[in-house]
C-alpha positions as a printed NumPy array, in Angstrom:
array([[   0.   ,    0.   ,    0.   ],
       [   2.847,    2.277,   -0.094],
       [   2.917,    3.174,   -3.686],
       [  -0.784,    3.736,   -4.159],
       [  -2.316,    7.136,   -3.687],
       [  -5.623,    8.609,   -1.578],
       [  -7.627,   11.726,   -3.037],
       [ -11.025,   13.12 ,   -1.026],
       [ -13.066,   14.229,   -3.641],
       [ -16.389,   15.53 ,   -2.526],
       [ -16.33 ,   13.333,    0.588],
       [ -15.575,   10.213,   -1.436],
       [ -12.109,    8.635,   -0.894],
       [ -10.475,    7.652,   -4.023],
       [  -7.549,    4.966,   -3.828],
       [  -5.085,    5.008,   -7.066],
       [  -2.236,    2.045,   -7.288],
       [   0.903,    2.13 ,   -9.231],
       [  -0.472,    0.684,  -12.134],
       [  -3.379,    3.052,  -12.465],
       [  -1.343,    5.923,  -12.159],
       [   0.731,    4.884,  -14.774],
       [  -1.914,    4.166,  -16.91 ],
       [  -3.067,    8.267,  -16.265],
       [   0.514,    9.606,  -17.222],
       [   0.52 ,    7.561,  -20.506],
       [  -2.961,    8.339,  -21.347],
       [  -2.458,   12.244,  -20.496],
       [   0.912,   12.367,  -22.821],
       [  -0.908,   10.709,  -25.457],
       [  -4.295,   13.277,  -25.557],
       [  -2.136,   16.234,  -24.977],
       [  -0.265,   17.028,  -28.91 ],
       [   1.411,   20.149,  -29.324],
       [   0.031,   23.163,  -30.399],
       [   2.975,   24.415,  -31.702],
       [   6.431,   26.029,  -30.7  ],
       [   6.734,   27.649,  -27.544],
       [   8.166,   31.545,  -27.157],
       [  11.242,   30.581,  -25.817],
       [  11.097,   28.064,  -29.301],
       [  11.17 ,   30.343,  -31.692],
       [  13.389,   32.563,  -29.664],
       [  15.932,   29.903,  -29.962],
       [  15.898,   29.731,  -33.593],
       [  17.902,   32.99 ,  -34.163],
       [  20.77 ,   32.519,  -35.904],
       [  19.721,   29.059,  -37.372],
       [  20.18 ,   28.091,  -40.599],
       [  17.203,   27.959,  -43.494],
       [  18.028,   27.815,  -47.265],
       [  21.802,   28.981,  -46.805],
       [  21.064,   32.031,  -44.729],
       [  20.449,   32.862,  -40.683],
       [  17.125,   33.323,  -38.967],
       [  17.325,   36.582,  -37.625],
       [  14.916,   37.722,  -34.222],
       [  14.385,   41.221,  -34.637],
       [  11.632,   42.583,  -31.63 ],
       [   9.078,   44.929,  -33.602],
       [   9.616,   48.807,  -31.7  ],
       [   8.975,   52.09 ,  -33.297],
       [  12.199,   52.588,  -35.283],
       [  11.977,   49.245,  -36.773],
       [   8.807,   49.964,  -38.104],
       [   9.467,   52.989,  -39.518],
       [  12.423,   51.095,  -41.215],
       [  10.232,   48.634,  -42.679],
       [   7.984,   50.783,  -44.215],
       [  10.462,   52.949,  -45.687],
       [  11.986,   49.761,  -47.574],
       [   8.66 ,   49.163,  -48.552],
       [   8.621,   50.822,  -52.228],
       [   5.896,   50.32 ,  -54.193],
       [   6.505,   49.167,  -57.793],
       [   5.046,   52.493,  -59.753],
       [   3.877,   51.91 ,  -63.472],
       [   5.363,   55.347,  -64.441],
       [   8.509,   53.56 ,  -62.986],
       [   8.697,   50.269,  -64.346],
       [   6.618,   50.94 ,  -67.497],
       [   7.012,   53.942,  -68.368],
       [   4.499,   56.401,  -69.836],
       [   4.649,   55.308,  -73.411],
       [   3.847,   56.662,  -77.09 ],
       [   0.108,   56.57 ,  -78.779],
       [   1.135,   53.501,  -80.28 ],
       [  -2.902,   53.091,  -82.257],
       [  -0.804,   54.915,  -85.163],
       [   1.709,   52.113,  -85.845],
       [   0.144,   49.392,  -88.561],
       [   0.819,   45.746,  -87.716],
       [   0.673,   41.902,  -89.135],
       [  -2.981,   41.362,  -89.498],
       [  -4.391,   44.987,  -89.567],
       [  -6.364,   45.443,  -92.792],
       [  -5.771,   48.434,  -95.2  ],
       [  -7.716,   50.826,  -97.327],
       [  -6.27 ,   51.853,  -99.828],
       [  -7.373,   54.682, -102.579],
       [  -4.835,   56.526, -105.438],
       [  -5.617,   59.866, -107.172],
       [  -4.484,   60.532, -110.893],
       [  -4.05 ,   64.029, -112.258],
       [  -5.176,   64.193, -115.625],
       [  -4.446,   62.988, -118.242],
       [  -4.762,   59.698, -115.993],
       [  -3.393,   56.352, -117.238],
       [  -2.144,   54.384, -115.248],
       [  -5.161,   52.924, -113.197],
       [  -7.478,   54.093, -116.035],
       [ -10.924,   55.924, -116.117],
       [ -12.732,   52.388, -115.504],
       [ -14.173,   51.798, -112.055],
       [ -12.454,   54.826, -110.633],
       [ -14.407,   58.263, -109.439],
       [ -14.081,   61.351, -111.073],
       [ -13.517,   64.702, -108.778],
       [ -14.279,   67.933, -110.264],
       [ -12.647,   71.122, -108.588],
       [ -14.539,   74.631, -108.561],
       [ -11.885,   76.703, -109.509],
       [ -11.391,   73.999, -112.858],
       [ -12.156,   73.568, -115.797],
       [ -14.537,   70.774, -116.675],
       [ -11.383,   68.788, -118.628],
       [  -9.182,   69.045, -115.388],
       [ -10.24 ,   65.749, -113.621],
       [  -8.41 ,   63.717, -111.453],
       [  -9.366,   60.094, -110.833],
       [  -9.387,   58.038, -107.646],
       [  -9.192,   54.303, -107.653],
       [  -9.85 ,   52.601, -104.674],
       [  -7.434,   49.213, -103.991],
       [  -9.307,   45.982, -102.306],
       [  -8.939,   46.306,  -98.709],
       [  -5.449,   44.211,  -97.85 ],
       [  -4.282,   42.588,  -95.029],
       [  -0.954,   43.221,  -94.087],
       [   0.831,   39.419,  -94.484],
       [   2.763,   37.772,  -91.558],
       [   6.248,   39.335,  -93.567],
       [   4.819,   42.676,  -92.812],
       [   3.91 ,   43.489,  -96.322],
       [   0.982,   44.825,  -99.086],
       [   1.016,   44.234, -102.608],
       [   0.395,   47.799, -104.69 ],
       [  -0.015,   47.331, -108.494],
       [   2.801,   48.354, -110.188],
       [   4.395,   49.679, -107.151],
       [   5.291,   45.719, -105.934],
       [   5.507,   44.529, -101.988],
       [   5.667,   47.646,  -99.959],
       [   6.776,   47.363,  -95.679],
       [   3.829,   47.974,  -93.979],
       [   4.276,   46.752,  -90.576],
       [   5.687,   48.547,  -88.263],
       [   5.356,   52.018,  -90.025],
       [   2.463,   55.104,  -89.944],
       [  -0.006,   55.362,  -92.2  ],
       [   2.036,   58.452,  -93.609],
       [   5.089,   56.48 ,  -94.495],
       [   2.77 ,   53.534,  -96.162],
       [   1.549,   56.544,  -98.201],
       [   5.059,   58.239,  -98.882],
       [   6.455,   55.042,  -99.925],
       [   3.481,   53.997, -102.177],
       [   3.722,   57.458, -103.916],
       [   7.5  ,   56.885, -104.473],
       [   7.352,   53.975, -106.082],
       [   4.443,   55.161, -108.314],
       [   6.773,   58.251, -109.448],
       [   7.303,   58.045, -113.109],
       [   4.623,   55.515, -113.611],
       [   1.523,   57.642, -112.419],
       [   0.813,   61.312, -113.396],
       [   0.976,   63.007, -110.477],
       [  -0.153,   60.501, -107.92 ],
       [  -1.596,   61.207, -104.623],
       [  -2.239,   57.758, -102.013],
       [  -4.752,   58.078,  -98.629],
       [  -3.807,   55.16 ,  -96.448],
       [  -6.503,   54.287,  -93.731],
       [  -6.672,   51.535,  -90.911],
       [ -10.31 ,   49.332,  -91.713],
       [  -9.413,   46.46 ,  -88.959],
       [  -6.759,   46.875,  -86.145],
       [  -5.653,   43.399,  -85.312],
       [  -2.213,   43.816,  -83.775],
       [  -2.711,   46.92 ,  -81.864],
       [  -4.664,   45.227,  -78.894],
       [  -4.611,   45.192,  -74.959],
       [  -5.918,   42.317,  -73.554],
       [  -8.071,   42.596,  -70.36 ],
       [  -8.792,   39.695,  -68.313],
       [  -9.565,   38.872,  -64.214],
       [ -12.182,   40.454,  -62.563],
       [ -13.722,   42.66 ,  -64.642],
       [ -17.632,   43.146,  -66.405],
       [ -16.066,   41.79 ,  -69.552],
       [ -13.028,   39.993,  -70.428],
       [ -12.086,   41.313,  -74.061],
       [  -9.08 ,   42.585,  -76.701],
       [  -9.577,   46.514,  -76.683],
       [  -7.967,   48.21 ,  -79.844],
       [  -5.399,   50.945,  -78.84 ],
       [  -5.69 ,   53.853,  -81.489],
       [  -3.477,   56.836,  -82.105],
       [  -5.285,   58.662,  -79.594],
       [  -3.109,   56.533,  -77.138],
       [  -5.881,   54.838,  -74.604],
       [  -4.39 ,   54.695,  -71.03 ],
       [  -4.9  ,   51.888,  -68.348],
       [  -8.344,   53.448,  -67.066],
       [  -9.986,   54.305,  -70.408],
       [  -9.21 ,   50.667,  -71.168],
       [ -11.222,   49.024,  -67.945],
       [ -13.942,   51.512,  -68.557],
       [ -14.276,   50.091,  -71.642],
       [ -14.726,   46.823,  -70.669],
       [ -17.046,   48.019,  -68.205],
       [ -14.996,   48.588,  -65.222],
       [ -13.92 ,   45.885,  -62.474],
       [ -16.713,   43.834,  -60.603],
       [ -15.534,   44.887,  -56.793],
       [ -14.751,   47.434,  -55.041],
       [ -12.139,   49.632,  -56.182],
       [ -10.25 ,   49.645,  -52.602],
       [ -10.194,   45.408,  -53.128],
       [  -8.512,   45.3  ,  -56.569],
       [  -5.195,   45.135,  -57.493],
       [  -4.029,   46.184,  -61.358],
       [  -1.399,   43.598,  -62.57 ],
       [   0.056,   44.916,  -66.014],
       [   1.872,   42.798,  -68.084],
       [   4.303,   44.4  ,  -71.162],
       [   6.877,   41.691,  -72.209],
       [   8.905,   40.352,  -69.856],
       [   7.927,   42.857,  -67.311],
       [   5.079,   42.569,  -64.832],
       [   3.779,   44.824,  -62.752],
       [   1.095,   45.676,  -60.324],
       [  -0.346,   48.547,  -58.29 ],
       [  -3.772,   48.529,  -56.085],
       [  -6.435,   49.94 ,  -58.655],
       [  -7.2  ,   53.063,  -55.726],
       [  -3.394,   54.375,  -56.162],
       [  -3.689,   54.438,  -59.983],
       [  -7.09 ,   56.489,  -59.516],
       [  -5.159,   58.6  ,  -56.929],
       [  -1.984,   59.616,  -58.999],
       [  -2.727,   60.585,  -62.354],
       [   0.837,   59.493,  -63.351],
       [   0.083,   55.788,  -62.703],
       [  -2.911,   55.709,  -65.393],
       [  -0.001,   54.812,  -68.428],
       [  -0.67 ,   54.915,  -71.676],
       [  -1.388,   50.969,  -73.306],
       [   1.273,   49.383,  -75.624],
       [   0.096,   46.832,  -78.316],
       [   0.035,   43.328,  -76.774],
       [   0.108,   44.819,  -72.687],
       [  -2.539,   42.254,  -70.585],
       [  -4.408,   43.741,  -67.993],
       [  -5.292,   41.807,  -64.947],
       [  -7.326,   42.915,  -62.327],
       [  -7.005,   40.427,  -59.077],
       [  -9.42 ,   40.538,  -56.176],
       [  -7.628,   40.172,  -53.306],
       [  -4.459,   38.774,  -54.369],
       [  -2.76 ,   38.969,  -51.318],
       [  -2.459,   36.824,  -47.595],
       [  -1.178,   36.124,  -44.926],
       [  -1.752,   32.705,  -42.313],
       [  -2.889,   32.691,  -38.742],
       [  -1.56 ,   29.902,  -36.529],
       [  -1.181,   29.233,  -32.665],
       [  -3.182,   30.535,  -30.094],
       [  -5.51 ,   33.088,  -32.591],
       [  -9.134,   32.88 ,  -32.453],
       [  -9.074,   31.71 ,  -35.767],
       [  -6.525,   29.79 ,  -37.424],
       [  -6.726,   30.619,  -41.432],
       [  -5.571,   31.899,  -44.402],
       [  -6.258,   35.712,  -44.792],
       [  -6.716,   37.615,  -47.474],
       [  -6.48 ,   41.122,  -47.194],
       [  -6.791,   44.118,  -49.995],
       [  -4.013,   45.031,  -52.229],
       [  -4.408,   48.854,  -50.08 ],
       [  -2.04 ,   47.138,  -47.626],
       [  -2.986,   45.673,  -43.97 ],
       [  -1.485,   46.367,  -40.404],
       [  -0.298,   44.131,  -37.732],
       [  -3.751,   45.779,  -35.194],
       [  -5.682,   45.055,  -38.096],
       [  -4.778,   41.079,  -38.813],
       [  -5.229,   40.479,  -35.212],
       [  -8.747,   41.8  ,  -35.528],
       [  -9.537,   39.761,  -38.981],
       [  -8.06 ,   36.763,  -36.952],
       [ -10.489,   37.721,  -33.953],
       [  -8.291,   38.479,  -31.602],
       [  -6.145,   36.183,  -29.43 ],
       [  -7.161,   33.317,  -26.942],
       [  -7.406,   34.563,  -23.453],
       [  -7.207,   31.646,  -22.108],
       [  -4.04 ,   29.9  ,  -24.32 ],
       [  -2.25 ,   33.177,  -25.423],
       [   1.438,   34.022,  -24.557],
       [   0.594,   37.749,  -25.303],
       [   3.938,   38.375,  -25.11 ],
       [   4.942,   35.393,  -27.931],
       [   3.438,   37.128,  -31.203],
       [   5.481,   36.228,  -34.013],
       [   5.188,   37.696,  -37.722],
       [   7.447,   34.878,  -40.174],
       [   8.587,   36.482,  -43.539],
       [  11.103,   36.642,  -45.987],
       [  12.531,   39.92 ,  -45.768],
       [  13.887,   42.732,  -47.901],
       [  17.76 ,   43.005,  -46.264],
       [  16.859,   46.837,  -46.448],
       [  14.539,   46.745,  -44.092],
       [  17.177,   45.577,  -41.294],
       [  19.603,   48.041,  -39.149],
       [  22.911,   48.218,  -40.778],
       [  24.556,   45.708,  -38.392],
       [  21.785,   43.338,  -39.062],
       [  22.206,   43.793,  -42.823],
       [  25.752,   43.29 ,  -43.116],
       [  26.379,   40.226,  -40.726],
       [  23.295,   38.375,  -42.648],
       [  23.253,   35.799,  -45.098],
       [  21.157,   36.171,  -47.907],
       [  18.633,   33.031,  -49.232],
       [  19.063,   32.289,  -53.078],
       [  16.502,   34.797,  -53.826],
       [  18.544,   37.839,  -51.861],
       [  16.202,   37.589,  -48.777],
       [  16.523,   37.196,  -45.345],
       [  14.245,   35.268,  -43.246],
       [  13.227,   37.412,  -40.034],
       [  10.843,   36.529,  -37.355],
       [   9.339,   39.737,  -35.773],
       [   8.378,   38.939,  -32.497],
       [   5.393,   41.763,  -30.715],
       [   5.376,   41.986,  -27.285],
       [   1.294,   43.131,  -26.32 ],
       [   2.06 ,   43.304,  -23.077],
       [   3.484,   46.312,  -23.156],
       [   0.551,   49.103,  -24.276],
       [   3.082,   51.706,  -26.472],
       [   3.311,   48.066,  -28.97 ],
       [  -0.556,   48.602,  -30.026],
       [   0.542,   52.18 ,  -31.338],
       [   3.368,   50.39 ,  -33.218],
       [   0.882,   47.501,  -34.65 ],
       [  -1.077,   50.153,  -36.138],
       [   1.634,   50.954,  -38.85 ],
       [   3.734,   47.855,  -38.774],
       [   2.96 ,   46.714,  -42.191],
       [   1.726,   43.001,  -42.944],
       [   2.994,   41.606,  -46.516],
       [   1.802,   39.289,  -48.575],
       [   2.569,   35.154,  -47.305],
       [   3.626,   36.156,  -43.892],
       [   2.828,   34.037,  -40.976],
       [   1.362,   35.192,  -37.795],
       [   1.933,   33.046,  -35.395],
       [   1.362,   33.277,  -31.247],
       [   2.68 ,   30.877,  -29.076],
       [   1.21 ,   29.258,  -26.524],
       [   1.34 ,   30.583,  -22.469],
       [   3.193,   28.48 ,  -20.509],
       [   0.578,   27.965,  -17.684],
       [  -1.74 ,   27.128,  -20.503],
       [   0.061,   23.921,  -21.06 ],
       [  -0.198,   23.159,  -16.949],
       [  -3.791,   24.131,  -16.938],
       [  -3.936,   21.755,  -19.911],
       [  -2.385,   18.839,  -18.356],
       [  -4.354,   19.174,  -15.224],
       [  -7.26 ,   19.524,  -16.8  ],
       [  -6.424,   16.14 ,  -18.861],
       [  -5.869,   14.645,  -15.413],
       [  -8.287,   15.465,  -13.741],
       [ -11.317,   14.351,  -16.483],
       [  -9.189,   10.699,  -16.817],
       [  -8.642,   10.28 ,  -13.353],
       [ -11.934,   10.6  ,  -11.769],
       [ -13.929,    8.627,  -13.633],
       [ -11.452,    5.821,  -13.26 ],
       [ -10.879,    6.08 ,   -9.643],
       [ -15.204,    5.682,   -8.893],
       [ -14.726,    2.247,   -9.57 ],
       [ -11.806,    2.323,   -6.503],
       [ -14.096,    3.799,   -3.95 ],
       [ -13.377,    2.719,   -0.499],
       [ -15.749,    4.962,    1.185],
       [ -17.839,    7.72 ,    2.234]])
C-alpha cells in the first residue's frame, strides 16, 4: 500500500495504485499534442540556418517599423513601365488596309474604268483627277501589301504616312501626279488584352489617340468589386507589374498609356497572410491590395485566446527585404538564393506603447502570424487532462464515504 495514492473528492475517498497511475501519465501524454512552438522556441531559432542564410529575431519597436515601411517601395507603373507613345498609329501583321490613289489628268495608269471622277470649282470641266480605290489588304505575316505596279511595300511597323510616302515613291514616273490616302479598316495587332475580374473579359484596340490603363477598364465596363479590393497587374513583355487599382485612380501618373500586346489583370484580393497558434481563428487571410497592419490582422483573426495566449509570444514569419534591417543586421546576414533574409518579428502586447506600433507595422503578402502558446496554458492543460481521466477511473476504486 505504499505506492498507491488517496484523493477526497467531494467526501468520497479515491484509492489510485501504481499501475493506475501509470496508466493516467501515458494516457495524459498521449491526448495532450502540441500546439505548436513555444516563445522561448522560436526565440531559440535565431541565428539558425534555413536555405543557406540565418534566422534573424528582430523585436518589432517604433524605429523598426518605420524602417520597414520605408523599404517598402511600391513598384510604380510610371517607374517600371514607363508612360509610353500613342502607339494606335503604328500598322501591324494582321491589320487590314484601305487603300485609294488619285491621278491628275491625263490619268493612265489605273485608267478611267471603275475609278471616281472629282471635279474642282476653280477647274475647268477637262481638269479631272481620278481616284481608284485598292481591295482592302491585309498586311501578311512578312509585314507586307502588294500595290499594283508599285510591288511589296513594308507595312508593318510604319504610320499610315510612311505607307503613303512610300506607295507614292514607287508610283513616281509611272503615275501622273499621284496622290495615295492610307486608312486603318481592322486593327488586329494593336490590342490590350483585359482579363480577371472585370464586367467583360475582351481585346480593346489601342488607337493613335493613345488609350491609357483606365480608359481601357472603362471600356470593358470597369472591375466587378470594389475599387479599394482590386489590385491592377500589367503585363508588357517580360515585365510585370502591379499597383492597387485606388493608387492608380489617386496619382494621375500611374494611369499609363497601353502598348500593343500589354494584358491587364485585375485580381481581387491577391494577397495573404496565415494565422496559426493561439488566434481565435486559425486561417488563411486575405487582405486588400491597399495594404494591412499588424492591429488590423489580429482583428480579422479575432483576436487572441485569453485563455491559451502568450501575449507576449506574437510572431510575424517572412522573408525579408535586407533593407529593411539596421545596418549591423544587414551586413552580418546571409542572404537566401533569392537575396532575402528570413526574419521573425516577435510583438510583445504586453506592453501598451506596442498597439501604437501595430497600427503601422505593415503586414505583406505570405507572412505568418503566429502566437505561441502561455506556458501555464500547457499546466492548466495537463491538469485539466488529469483530472477528467482520473476521476472517472478512480469511482470504480471507492473505499468509502
Amino acid at each position: 500500500m505504499t505506492n498507491s495514492r488517496r484523493i477526497r473528492r467531494n467526501g468520497v475517498i479515491y484509492k489510485f495504485g501504481p499501475v493506475l497511475l501509470s496508466a493516467v501519465s501515458l494516457s495524459a501524454c498521449a491526448v495532450m499534442p502540441s500546439t505548436g512552438p513555444s516563445s522561448r522556441a522560436v526565440t531559440r531559432a535565431d541565428g539558425a540556418p534555413l536555405a543557406s542564410a540565418d534566422i534573424k529575431i528582430v523585436d518589432v519597436t517604433d524605429d523598426v517599423a518605420r524602417r520597414v515601411i520605408a523599404s517598402q517601395h511600391a513598384t510604380l507603373f510610371s517607374e517600371a513601365l514607363g508612360d509610353g507613345h500613342a502607339a494606335g498609329s503604328v500598322i501591324g501583321r494582321g491589320d487590314v488596309l484601305d487603300i485609294a490613289i488619285w491621278e491628275a489628268p491625263p490619268a493612265a495608269l489605273f485608267g478611267s474604268a471603275g475609278g471616281q471622277s472629282l471635279l474642282s470649282a476653280s477647274t475647268s470641266s477637262t481638269a479631272l483627277a481620278r481616284a481608284s480605290s485598292l481591295p482592302e489588304q491585309m498586311v501578311n505575316s512578312d509585314g507586307q501589301i502588294n500595290i499594283p505596279f508599285a510591288g511589296s511595300v513594308v507595312a508593318a511597323g510604319r504610320t499610315s504616312t510612311q505607307i503613303e510616302r512610300e506607295i507614292v515613291g514607287r508610283l513616281a514616273g509611272k503615275a501622273h501626279l499621284p496622290q495615295v490616302i492610307v486608312r486603318v479598316i481592322s486593327n488586329a495587332s494593336s490590342n490590350v488584352t483585359v482579363v480577371g475580374d472585370v464586367a467583360n473579359s475582351a481585346r480593346v484596340p489601342v488607337t493613335a489617340k493613345g488609350e491609357r490603363l483606365l480608359d481601357v477598364l472603362a471600356t470593358v465596363g470597369g472591375v466587378r468589386q470594389p475599387v479599394g479590393k482590386v489590385s491592377i497587374q500589367v503585363t508588357r513583355g517580360p515585365q510585370v507589374a502591379s499597383m492597387p487599382l485606388g493608387a492608380i485612380i489617386r496619382d494621375p501618373q500611374q494611369n499609363i498609356r497601353m502598348q500593343p500586346d500589354d494584358v491587364i489583370t485585375a485580381l481581387y484580393q491577391p494577397y495573404s497572410f496565415t494565422a496559426l497558434g493561439a488566434t481565435t481563428k486559425n486561417d488563411e487571410i486575405a487582405f486588400e491590395g491597399a495594404g494591412l497592419t499588424l492591429a488590423q490582422a489580429l482583428g480579422r483573426v479575432n483576436g487572441l485566446q485569453d485563455a491559451r495566449a502568450d501575449v507576449k509570444g506574437v510572431f510575424i514569419f517572412r522573408l525579408e527585404d535586407p533593407a529593411a534591417l539596421d545596418t549591423t543586421a544587414r551586413e552580418s546576414a546571409h542572404l537566401t538564393p533569392d537575396g532575402k533574409v528570413p526574419v521573425i518579428y516577435r510583438v510583445n502586447l504586453k506592453d501598451p506603447s506596442t498597439f501604437f506600433v501595430a497600427q503601422s507595422f505593415p503586414i505583406r503578402d505570405k507572412d505568418v502570424v503566429y502566437v505561441s502558446t502561455a506556458p501555464l496554458a500547457d499546466i492548466q492543460k495537463f491538469v485539466g487532462v488529469i483530472s477528467s481521466t482520473i476521476f472517472p477511473i478512480a469511482a470504480l476504486n471507492t473505499i468509502g464515504l
